[in-house]
MISEBA-905711 format. One record per atom (N, C-alpha, C): residue in three letters; x, y negated, z. Coordinates in steps of 0.05 Angstrom, whole numbers, plus 5000, padded with zeros to 4 digits. Layout:
# residues N
ALAXYZ ...
# end
This chain:
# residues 417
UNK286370647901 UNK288470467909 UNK291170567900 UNK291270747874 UNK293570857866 UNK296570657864 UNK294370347851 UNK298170137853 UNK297369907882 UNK295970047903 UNK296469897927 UNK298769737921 UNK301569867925 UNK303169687929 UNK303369557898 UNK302469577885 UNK303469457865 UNK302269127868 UNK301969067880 UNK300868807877 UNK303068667882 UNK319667127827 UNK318966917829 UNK320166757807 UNK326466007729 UNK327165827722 UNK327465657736 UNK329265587734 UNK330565327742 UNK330165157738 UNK331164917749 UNK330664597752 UNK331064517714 UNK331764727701 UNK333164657673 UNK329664767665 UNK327964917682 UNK326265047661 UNK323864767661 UNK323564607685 UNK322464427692 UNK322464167663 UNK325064157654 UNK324863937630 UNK324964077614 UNK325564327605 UNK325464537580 UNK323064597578 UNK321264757594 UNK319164807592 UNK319965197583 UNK322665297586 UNK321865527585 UNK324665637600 UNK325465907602 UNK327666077612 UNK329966047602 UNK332265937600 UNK334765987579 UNK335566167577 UNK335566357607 UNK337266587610 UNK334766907588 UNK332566777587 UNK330466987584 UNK330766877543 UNK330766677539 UNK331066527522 UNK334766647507 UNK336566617514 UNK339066607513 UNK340166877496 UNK339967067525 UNK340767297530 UNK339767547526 UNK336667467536 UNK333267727543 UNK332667767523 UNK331667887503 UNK329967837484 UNK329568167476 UNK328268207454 UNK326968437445 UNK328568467416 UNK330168607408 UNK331868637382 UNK328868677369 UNK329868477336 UNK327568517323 UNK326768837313 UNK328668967311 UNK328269257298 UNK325769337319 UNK324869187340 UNK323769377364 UNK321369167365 UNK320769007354 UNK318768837363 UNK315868977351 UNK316169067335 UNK313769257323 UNK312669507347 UNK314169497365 UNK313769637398 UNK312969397403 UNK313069197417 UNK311469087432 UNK308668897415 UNK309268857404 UNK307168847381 UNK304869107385 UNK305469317384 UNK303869547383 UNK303069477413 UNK303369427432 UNK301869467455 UNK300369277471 UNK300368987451 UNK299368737456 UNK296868837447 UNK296568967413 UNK294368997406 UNK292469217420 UNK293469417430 UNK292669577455 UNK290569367474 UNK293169297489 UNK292369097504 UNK288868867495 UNK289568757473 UNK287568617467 UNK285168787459 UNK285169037448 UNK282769277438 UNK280869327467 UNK282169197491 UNK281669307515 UNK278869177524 UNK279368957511 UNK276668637515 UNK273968807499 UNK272868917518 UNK269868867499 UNK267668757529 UNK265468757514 UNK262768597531 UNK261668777553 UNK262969017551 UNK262969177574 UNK264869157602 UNK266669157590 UNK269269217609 UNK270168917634 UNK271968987645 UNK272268797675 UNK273768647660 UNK273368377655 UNK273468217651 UNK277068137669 UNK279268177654 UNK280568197671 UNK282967897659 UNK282567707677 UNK284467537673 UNK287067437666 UNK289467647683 UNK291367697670 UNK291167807641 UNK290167887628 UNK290068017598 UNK289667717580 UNK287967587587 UNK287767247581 UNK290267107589 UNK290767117599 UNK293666977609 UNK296767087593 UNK296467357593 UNK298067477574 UNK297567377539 UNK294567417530 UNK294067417511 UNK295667077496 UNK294166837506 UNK294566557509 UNK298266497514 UNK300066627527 UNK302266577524 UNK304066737508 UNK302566957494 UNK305267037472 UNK304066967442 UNK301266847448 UNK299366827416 UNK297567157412 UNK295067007419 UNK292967257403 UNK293067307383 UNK293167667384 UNK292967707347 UNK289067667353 UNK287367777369 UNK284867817363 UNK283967467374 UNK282567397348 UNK281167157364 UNK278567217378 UNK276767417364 UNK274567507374 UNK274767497405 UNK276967757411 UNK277267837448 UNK278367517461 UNK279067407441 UNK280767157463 UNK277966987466 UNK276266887459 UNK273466747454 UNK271266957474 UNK271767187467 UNK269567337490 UNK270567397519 UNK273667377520 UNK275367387549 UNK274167187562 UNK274566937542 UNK274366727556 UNK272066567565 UNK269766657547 UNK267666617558 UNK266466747585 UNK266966997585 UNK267467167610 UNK267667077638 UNK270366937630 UNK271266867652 UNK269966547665 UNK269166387632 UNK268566107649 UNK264666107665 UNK263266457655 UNK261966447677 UNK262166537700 UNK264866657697 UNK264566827724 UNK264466657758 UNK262666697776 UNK261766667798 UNK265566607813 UNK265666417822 UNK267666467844 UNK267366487871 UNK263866487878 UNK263966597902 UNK264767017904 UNK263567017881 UNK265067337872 UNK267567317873 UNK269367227878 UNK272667297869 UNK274067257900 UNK275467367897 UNK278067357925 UNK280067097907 UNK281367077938 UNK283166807916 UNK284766847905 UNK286067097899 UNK287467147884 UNK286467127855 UNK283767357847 UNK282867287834 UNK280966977820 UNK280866837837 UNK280466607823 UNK283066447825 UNK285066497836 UNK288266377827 UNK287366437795 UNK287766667784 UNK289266857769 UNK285966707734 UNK283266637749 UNK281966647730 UNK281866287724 UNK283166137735 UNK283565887737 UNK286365827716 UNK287465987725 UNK289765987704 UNK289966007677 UNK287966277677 UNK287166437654 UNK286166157628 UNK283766057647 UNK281865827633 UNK284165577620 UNK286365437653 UNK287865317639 UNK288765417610 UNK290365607608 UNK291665727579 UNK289765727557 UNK287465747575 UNK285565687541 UNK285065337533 UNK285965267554 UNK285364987550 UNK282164877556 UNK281365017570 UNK278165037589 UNK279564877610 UNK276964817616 UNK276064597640 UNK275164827671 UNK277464807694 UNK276365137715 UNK273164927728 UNK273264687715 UNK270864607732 UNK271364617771 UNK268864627788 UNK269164717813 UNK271064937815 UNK272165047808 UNK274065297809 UNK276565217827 UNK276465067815 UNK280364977830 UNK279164807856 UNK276764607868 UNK276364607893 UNK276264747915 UNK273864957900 UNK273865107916 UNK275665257924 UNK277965327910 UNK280665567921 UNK281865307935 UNK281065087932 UNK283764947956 UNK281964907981 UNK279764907979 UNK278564968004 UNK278965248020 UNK278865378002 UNK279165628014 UNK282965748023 UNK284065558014 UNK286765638025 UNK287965398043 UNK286765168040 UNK287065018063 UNK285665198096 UNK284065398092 UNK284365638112 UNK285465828112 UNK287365958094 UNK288066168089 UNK290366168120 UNK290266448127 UNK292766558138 UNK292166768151 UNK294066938154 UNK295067238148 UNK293267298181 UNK293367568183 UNK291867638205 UNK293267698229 UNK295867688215 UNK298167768243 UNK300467738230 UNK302967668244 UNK305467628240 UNK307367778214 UNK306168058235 UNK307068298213 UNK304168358190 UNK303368238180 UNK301468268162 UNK302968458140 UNK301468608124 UNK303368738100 UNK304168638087 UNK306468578067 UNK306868368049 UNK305068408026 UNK303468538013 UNK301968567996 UNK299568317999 UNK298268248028 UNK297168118034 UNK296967788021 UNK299667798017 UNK301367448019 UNK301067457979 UNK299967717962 UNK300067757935 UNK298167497925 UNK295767517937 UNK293067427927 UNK294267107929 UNK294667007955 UNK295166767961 UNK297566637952 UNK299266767936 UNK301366697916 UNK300566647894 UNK298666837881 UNK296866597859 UNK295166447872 UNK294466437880 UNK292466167888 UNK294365927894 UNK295865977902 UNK297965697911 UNK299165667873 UNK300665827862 UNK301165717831 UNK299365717817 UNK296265717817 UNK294565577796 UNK294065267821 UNK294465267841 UNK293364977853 UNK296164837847 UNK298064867845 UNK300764827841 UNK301164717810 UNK300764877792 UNK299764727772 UNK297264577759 UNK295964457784 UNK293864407773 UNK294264087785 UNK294964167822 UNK294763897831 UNK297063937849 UNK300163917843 UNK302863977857 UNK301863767891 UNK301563567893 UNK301163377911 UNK299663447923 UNK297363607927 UNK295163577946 UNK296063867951 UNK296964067937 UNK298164447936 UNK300464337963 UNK301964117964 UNK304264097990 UNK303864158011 UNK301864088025 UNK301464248061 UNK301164538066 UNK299264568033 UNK299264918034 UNK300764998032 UNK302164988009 UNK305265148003 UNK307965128024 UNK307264918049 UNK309364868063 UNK308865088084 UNK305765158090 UNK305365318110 UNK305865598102 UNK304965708080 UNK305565898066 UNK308265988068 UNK310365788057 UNK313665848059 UNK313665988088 UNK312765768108 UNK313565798139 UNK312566138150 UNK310666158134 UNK308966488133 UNK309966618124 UNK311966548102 UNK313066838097 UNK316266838108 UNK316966588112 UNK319966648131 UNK318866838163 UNK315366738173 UNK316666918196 UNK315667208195 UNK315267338168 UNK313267568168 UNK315667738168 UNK314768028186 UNK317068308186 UNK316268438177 UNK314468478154 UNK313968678146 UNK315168778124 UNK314169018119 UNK317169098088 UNK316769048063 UNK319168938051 UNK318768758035 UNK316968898003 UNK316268767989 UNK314068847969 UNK314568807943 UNK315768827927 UNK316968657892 UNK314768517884 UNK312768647885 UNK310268507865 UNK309768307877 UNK309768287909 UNK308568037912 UNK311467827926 UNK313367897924 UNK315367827922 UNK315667497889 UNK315867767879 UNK315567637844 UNK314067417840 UNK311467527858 UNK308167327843 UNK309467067873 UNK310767077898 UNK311566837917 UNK313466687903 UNK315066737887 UNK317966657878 UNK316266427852 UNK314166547844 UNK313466437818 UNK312566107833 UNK310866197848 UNK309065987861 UNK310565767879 UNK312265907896 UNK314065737904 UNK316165547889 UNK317465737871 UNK318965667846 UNK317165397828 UNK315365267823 UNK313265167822 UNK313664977835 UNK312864987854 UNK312164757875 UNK315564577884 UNK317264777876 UNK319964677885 UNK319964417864 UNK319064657833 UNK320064377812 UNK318964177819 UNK316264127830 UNK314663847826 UNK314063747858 UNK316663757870 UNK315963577896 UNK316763327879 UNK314163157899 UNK314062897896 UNK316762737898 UNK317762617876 UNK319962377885 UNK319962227905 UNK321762177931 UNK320762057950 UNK319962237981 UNK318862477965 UNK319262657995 UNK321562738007 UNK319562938033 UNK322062948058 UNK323863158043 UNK326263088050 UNK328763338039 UNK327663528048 UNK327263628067 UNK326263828081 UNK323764008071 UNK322563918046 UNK321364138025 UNK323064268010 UNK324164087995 UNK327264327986 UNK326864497996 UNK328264408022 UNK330564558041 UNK328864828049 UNK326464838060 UNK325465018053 UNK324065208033 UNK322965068018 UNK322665227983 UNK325365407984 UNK327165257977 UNK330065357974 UNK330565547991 UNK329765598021 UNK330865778043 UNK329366068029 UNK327266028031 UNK324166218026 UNK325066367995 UNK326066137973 UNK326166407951 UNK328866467955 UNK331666317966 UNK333366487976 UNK333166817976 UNK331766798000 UNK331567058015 UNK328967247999 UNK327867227980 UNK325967347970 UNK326467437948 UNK328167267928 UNK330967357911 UNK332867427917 UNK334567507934 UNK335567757948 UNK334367937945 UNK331867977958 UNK330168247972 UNK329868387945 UNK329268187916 UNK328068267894 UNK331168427883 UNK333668307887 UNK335668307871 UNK336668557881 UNK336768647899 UNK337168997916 UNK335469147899 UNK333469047895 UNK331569337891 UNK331969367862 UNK334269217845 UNK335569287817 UNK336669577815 UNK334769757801 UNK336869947799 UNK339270057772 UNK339970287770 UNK342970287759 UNK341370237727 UNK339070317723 UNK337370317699 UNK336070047690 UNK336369827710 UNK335469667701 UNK331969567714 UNK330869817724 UNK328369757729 UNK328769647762 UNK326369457756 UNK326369367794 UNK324369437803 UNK324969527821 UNK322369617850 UNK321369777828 UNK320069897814 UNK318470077795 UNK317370017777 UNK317070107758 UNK316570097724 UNK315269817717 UNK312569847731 UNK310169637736 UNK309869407752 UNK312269447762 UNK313069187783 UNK314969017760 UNK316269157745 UNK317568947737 UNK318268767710 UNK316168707708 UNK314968467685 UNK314868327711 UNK313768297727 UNK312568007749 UNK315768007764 UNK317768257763 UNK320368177778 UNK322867987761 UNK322268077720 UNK322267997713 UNK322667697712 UNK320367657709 UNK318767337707 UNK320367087728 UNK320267307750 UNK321767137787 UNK324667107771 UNK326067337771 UNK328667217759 UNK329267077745 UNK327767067724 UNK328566847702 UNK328166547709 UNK327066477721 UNK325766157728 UNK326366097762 UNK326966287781 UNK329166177803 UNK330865977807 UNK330365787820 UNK332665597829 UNK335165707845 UNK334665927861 UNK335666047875 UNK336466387858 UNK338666377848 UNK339766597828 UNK340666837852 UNK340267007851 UNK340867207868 UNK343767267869 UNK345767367889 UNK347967377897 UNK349267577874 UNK347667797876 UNK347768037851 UNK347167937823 UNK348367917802 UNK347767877782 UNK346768027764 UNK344468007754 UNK342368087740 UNK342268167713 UNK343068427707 UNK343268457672 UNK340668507660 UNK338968267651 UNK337068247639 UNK337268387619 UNK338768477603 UNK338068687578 UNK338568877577 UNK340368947608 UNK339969367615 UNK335669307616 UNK335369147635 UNK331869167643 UNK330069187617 UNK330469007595 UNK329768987576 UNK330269177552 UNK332769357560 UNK333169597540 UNK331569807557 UNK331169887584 UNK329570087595 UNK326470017593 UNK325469737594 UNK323069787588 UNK321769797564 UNK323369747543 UNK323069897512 UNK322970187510 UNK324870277524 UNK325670607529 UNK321970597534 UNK321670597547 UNK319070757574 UNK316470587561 UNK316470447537 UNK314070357516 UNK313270527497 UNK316470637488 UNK316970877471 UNK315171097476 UNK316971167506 UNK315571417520 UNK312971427524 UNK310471187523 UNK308071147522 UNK307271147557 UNK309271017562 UNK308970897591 UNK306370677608 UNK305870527574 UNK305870257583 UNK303170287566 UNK300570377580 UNK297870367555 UNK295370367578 UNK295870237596 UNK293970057619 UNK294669847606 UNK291669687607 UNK291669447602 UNK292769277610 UNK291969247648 UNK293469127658 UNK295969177665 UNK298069407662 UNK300869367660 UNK301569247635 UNK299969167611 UNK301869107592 UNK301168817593 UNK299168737607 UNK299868467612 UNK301268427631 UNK302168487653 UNK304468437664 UNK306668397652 UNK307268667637 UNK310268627620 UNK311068457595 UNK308268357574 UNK308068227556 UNK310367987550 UNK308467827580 UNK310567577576 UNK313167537574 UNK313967757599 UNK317467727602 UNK318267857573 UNK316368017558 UNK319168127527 UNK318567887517 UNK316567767511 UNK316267487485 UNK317367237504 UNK318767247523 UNK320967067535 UNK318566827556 UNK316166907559 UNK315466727578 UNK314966807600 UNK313566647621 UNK312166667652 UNK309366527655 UNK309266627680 UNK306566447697 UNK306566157691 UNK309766077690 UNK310065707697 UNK309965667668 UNK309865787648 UNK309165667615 UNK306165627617 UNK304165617628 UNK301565657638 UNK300765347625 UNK301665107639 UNK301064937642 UNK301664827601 UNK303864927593 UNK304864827566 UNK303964947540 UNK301865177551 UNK300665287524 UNK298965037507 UNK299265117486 UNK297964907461 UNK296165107447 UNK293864987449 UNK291165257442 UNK291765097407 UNK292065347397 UNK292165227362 UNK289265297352 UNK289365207322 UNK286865207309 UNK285265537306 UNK283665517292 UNK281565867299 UNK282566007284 UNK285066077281 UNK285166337259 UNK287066557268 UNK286366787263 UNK288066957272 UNK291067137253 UNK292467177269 UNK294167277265 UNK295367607268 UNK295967727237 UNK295867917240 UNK299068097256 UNK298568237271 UNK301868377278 UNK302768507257 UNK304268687265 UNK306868787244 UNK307469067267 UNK305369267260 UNK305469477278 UNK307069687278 UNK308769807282 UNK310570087279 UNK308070267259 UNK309770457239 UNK308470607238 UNK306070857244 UNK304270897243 UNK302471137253 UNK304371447255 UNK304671547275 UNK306071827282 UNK303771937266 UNK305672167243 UNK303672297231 UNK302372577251 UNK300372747249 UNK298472917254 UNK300473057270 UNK300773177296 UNK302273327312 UNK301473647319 UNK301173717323 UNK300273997330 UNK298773917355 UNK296074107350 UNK294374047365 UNK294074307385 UNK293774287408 UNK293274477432 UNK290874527439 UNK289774757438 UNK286974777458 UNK287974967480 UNK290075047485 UNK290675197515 UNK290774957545 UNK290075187560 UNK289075047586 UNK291474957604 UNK291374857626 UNK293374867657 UNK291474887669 UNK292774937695 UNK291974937716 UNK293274837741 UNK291774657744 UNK292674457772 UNK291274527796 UNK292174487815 UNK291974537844 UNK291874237856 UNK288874207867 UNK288074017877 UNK286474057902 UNK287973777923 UNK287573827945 UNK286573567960 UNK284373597979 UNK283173307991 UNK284273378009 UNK285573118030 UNK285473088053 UNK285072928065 UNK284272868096 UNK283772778111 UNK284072838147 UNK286772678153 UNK286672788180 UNK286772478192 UNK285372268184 UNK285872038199 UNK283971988228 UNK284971978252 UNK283172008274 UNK281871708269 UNK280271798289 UNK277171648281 UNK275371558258 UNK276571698237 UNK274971808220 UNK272072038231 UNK270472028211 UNK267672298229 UNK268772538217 UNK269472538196 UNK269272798185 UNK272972858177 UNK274173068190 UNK276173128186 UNK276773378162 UNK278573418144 UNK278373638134 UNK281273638111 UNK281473868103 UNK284273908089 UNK282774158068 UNK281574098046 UNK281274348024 UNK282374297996 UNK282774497985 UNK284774557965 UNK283174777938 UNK282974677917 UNK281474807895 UNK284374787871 UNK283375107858 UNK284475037832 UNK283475067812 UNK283574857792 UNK282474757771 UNK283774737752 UNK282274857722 UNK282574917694 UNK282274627680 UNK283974577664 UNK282774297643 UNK284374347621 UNK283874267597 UNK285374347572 UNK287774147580 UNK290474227564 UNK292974077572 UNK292873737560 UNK294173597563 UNK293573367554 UNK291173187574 UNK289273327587 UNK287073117603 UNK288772967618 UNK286372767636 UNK288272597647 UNK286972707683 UNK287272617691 UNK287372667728 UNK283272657732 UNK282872527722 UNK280072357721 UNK278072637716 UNK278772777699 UNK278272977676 UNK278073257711 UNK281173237724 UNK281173457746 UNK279373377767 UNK279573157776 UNK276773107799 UNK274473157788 UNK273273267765 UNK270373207756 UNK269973427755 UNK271673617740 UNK271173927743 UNK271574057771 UNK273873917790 UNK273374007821 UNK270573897832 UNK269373697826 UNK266373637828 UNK264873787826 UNK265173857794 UNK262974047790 UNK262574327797 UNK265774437806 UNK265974747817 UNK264574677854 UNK265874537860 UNK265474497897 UNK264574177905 UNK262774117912 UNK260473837918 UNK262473767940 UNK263773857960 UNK265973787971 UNK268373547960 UNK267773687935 UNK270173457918 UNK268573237910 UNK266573127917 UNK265072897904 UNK266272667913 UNK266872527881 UNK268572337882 UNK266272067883 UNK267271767881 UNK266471607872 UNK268171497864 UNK267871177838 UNK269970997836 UNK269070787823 UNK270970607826 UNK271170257832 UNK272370167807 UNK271270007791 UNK272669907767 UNK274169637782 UNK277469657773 UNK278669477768 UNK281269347761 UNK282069167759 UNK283769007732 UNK285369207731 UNK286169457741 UNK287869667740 UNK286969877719 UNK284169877724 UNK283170097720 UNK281470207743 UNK279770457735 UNK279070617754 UNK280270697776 UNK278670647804 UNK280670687829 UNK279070887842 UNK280471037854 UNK277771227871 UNK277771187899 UNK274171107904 UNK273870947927 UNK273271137947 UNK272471357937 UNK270671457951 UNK270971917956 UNK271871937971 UNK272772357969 UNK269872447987 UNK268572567973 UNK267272788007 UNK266072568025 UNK265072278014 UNK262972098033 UNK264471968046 UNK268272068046 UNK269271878059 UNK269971658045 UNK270071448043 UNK269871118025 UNK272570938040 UNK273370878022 UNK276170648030 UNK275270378046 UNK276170348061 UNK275369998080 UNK277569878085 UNK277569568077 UNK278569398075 UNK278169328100 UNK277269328124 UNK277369208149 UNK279669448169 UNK278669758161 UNK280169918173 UNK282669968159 UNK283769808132 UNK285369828117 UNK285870178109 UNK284270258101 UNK284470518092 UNK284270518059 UNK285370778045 UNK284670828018 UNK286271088013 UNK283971127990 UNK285171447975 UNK288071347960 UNK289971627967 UNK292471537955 UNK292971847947 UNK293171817912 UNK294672097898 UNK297972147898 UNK298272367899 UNK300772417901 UNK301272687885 UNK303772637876 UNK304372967866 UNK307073117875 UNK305573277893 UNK307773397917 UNK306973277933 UNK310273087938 UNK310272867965 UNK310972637950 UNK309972677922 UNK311472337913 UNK308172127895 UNK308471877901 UNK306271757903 UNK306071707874 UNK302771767862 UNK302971657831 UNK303371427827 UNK304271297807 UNK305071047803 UNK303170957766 UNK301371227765 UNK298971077746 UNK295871197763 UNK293471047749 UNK291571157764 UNK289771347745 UNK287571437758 UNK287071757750 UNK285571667729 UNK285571467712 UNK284371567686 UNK286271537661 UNK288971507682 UNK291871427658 UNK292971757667 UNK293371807684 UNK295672017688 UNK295272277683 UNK296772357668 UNK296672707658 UNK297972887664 UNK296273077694 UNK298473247696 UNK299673427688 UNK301373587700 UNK302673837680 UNK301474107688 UNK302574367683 UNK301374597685 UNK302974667713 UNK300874757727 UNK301174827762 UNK302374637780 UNK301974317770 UNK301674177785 UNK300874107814 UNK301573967835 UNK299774077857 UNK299373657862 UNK295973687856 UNK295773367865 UNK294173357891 UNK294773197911 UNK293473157937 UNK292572847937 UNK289972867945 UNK288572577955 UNK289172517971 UNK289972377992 UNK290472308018 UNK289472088027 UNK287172138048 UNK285671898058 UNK287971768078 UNK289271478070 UNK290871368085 UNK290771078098 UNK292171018114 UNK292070788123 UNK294370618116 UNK294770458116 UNK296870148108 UNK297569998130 
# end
């Protein structure tokens, strides 16, 4: 559960059909597009007949133009078998969408998520805001699918998140602003003022929450949050009090593409859209063109670098002090890996020195998550999960992306939410 927390155009984007300000102002200097170009195709290398079939990457792929037709044809078949009694509604928000952009038929797909959110609601007042993530796509694919019959839900929804206290969240901030933002454009001619009035109250205050967490660099709420914080700003009816310099954001997340920040799949479909100037709400306006593919225009290959076979050594540590848990414990190994491994690489060799360290893990649209330390296993009812950290500060990639350094000290922490 390394991005636990990682999980909102104007009335002008409604007859435009895209961002002005993202359009205008945002954009990617061409000298630099051969960077994002390089990490689409990343991104698309990611699709094979093995891997998790991961929706957003289809959704990304379909709104900036596939270079691979192959992965866009095997994504998508993927997805139009995939089971939606298998999916949370987020995930069938997110694989309904996906299908729209290909110009597929979601079939029963889109009933069933309005059945299932004509029940939806949170488990308590103060629910986490992460909670309210899933059900913010599901309301913008029913939103663009069927705005009119999406109204009772999205009215209760708004009312759910004006009375929730819990602390506020960017990602799912971003993914409410989109959905709401949505539903604002296509109230029915003829309805009560009083949808506005609330749409309008709800991204108010959620564009605020997003517009604070701007920092002096440009990035919001954190690296990976903000493509989807992105996206919210640009297509807002409700412009935040703070004014927003879209191309400090857009010069730092070139910076940190550079730096080879951005080579999870699913972060670069997050960030994709907002550099090639679209969103979630271009969903509905993709035009599937004829079968042929298109080649990029990739930055050069970095020639041959000097190669390392010297070791580090990291200091890795499980813990577990959550009561009512069975098994309590706090142990600490140090472990050899050639420099350059990634985190994935140090739990396997702490495996194999001490059975103590026996890991397990969970494929998903993230990547590898680790479910499982020493027999203790993450639960979604006790809201628990393994959380890495280095020191006291929380990773913000997961252990088959992140590379630590020499005498690093990484701790597992069995936690609660």
């Amino acid at each position: 559960m390394a991005w636990f927390a990682l999980y909102l155009l104007s009335l002008l984007w409604a007859v435009a059909g895209t961002s002005t300000q993202t359009r205008s102002s945002c954009y990617v200097p061409s000298a630099q597009e051969q960077l994002v170009n390089g990490i689409q195709v990343l991104m698309e290398s990611s699709v094979t007949s093995s891997a998790y079939p991961n929706p957003s990457i289809l959704i990304a792929m379909n709104l900036v133009g596939a270079y691979s037709l192959k992965a866009q044809k095997l994504l998508t078949y993927q997805l139009m078998s995939s089971n939606a009694d298998d999916l949370t509604i987020g995930q069938l928000g997110l694989t309904i969408m996906a299908l729209t952009s290909s110009c597929r038929d979601p079939g029963d797909k889109v009933s069933i998520l309005q059945r299932q959110m004509e029940n939806w609601a949170p488990s308590s007042p103060n629910t986490e805001a992460s909670a309210f993530y899933g059900a913010s796509l599901a309301i913008l694919a029913l939103c663009q699918k069927n705005s009119e019959a999406t109204l009772p839900i999205a009215v209760r929804f708004a009312k759910t998140l004006l009375a929730n206290s819990s602390p506020f969240n960017v990602d799912t901030g971003a993914m409410a602003t989109l959905a709401l933002t949505c539903m604002y454009n296509k109230i029915p001619v003829g309805s009560e003022e009083g949808y506005r009035a609330l749409f309008g109250q709800v991204l108010k205050d959620i564009v605020e929450n997003i517009s604070m967490r701007i920092k002096d660099n440009g990035i919001i709420g954190g690296i990976y949050s903000t493509g989807l914080a992105m996206q919210a700003l640009s297509v807002t009816p409700e412009p935040p009090t703070k004014e927003w310099n879209c191309k400090k954001t857009m010069d730092m997340i070139l910076h940190e593409i550079k730096q080879g920040k951005f080579h999870n799949p699913m972060s670069i479909a997050q960030i994709l859209p907002s550099l090639k100037g679209k969103t979630y709400l271009d969903v509905p306006q993709v035009t599937c063109s004829p079968d042929h593919e298109v080649q990029p225009t990739l930055p050069s290959p970095p020639g041959p670098g000097p190669t390392s076979t010297s070791n580090i050594t990291v200091k890795y540590t499980i813990n577990n002090q959550l009561r009512g848990v069975e098994l309590l414990f706090n142990e600490t190994i140090d472990v050899s890996v050639k420099s350059g491994s990634v985190l994935l690489t140090v739990l396997e060799e702490a495996q194999r020195k001490n059975p103590m360290f026996k890991f397990e893990t969970t494929m998903t649209s993230w990547g590898l998550v680790v479910s499982s330390i020493n027999n203790i296993a993450e639960n979604v009812n006790h809201k628990t999960y393994w959380q890495f950290l280095s020191g006291v500060t929380p990773l913000n990639e997961g252990v088959a992306d992140y590379i630590p350094f020499n005498h690093e000290h990484i701790t597992a922490n069995f936690t609660q939410y």
